[in-house]
RODO-464667 format. One line per field, with one value per residue: x, y, z of N, C-alpha, C in turn; residue number from 1. Coordinates in nm, 2 decimals. Example, Ala and Ser with C-alpha at 12.3 -4.5 7.8 and 13.67 -1.06 7.14 Angstrom:
n_c1 1.32; 1.28
n_c2 -0.57; -0.22
n_c3 0.78; 0.71
ca_c1 1.23; 1.37
ca_c2 -0.45; -0.11
ca_c3 0.78; 0.71
c_c1 1.32; 1.29
c_c2 -0.33; 0.00
c_c3 0.78; 0.79
pos 1; 2
! end
This chain:
n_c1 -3.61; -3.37; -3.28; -3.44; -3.31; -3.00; -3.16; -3.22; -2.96; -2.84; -2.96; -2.93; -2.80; -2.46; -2.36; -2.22; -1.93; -1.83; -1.69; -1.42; -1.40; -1.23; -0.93; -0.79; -0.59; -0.57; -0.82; -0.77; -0.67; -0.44; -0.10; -0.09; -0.37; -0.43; -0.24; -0.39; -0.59; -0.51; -0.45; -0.67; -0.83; -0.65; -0.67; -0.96; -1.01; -0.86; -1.05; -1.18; -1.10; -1.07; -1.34; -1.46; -1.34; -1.35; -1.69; -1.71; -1.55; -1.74; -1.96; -1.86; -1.86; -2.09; -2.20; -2.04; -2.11; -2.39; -2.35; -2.21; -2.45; -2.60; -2.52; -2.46; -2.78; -2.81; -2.62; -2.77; -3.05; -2.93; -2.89; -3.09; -3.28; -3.12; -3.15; -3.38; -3.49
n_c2 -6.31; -6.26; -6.45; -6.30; -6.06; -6.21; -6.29; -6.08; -5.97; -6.17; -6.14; -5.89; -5.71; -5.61; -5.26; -5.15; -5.04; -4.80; -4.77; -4.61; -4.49; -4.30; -4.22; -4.03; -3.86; -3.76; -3.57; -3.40; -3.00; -2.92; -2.79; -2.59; -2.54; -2.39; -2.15; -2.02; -2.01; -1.83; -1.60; -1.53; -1.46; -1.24; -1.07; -1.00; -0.88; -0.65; -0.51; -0.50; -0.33; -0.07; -0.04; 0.06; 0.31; 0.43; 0.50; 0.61; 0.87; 0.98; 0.99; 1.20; 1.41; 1.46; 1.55; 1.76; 1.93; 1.95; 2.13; 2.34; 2.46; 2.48; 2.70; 2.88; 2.94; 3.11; 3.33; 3.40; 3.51; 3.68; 3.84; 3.92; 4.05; 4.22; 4.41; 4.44; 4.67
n_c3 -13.56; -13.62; -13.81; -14.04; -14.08; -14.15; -14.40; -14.54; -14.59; -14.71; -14.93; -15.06; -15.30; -15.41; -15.49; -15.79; -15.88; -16.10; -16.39; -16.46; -16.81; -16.99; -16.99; -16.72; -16.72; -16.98; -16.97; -16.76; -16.72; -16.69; -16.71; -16.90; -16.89; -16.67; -16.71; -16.91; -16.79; -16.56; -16.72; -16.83; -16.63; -16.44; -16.68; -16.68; -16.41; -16.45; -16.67; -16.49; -16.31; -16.50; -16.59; -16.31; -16.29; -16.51; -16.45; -16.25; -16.30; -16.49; -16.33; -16.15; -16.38; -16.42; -16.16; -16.12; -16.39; -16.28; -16.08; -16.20; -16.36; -16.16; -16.04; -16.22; -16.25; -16.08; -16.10; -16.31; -16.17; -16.01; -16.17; -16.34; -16.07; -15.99; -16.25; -16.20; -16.05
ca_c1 -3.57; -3.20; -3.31; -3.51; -3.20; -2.99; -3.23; -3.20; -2.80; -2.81; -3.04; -2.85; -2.68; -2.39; -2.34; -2.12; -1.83; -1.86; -1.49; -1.38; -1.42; -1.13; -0.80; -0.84; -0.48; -0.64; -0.90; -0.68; -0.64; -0.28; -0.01; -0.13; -0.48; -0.37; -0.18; -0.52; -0.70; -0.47; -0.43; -0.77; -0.86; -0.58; -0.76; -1.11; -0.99; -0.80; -1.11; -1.33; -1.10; -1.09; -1.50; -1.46; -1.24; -1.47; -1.77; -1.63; -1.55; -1.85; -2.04; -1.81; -1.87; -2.23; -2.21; -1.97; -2.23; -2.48; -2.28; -2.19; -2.57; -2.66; -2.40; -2.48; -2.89; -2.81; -2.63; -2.85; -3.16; -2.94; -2.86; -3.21; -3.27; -3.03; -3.19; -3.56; -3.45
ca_c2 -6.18; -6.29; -6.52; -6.23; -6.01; -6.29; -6.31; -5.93; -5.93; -6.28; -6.11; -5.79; -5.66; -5.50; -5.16; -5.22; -4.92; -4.77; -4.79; -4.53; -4.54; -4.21; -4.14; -3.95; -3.78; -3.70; -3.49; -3.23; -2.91; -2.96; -2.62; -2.51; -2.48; -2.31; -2.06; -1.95; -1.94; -1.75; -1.48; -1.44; -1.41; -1.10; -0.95; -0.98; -0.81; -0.50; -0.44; -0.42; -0.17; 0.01; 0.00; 0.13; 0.42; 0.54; 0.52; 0.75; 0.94; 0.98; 1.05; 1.30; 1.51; 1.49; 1.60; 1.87; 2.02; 2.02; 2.26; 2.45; 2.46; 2.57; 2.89; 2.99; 2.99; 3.13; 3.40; 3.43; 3.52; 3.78; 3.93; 3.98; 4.09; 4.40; 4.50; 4.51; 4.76
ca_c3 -13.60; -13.64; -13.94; -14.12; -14.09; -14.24; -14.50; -14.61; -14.58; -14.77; -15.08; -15.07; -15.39; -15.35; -15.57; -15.89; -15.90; -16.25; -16.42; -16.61; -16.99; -17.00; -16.93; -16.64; -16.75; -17.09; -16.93; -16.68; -16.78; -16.71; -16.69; -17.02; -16.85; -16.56; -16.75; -16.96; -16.71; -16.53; -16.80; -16.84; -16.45; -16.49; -16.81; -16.66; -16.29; -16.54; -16.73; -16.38; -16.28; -16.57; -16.62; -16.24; -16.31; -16.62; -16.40; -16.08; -16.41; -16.55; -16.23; -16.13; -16.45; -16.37; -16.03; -16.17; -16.44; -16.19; -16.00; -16.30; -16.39; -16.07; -16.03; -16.38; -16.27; -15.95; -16.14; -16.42; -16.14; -15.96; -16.27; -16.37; -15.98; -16.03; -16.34; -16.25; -15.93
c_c1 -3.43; -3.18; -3.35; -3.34; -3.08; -3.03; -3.20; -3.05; -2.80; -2.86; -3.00; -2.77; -2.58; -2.36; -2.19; -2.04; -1.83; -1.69; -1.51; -1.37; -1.31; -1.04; -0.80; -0.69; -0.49; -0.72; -0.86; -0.66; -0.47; -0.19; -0.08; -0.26; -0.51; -0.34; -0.29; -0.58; -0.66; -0.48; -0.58; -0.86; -0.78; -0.64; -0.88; -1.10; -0.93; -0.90; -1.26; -1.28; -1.11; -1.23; -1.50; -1.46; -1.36; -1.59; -1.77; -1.64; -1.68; -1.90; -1.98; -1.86; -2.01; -2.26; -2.12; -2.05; -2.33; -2.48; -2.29; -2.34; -2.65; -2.62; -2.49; -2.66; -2.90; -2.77; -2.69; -2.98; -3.09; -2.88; -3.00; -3.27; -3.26; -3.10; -3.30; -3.59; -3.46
c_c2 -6.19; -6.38; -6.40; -6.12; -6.09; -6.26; -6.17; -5.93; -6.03; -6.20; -5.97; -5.80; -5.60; -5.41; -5.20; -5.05; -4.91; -4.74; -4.70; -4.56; -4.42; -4.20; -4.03; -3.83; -3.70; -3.54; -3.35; -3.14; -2.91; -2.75; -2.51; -2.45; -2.39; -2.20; -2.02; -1.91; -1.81; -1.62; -1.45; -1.42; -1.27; -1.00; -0.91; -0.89; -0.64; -0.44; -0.41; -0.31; -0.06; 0.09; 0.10; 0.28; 0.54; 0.59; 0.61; 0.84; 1.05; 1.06; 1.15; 1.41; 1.55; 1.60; 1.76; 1.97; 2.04; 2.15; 2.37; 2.52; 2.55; 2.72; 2.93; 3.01; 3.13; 3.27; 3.45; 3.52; 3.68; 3.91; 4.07; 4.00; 4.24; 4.44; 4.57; 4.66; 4.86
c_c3 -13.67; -13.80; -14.03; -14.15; -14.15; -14.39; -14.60; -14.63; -14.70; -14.93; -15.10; -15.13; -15.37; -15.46; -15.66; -15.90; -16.03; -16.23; -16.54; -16.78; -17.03; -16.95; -16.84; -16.64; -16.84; -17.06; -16.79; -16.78; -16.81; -16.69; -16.79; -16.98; -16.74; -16.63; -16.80; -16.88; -16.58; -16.60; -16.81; -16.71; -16.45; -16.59; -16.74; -16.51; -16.37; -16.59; -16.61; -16.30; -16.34; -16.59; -16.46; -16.25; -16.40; -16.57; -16.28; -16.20; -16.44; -16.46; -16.17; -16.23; -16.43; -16.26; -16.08; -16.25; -16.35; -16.11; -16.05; -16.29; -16.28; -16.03; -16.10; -16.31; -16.15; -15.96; -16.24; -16.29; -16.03; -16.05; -16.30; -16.22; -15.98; -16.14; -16.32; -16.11; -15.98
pos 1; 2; 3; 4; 5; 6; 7; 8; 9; 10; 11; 12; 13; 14; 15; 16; 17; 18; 19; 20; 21; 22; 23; 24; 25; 26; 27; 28; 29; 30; 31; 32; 33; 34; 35; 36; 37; 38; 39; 40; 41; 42; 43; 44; 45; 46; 47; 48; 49; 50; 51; 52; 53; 54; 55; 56; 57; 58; 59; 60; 61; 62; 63; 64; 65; 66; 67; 68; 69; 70; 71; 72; 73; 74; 75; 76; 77; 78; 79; 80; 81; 82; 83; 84; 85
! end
């Protein structure tokens, strides 16, 4: 058994480390890529509050006509009410 085990160790390749073919300094983003990606991490968080903001907006005025819509039928029915008396 001790031979066979041998034998497998002895015929065993060992894995070849692959060597960079790039400048591994070349390829960082470096300050300059920090800083972009900084500013547009800041832009893209401003315009999801913004789209926020419009959308509360929006749905508010909705909910708001509804309201309206509902008065005005609410008075429109006790209008015609009183008349037919």
């Amino acid at each position: 058994m001790h031979a066979l085990a041998a034998l497998i160790a002895a015929t065993a390749t060992p894995m070849p480390t692959p060597t960079p073919t790039v400048d591994p300094a070349l390829v960082t983003p470096g300050p300059w890529g920090f800083g972009v990606m900084a500013v547009l991490a800041v832009i893209v968080i401003l315009l999801v509050v913004d789209m926020l903001r419009r959308v509360r907006r929006a749905r508010y005025r909705v909910e708001v006509g509804a309201e309206l819509d509902a008065e005005q039928a609410a008075a429109d029915d006790e209008g015609s009410a009183g008349k037919t008396q």
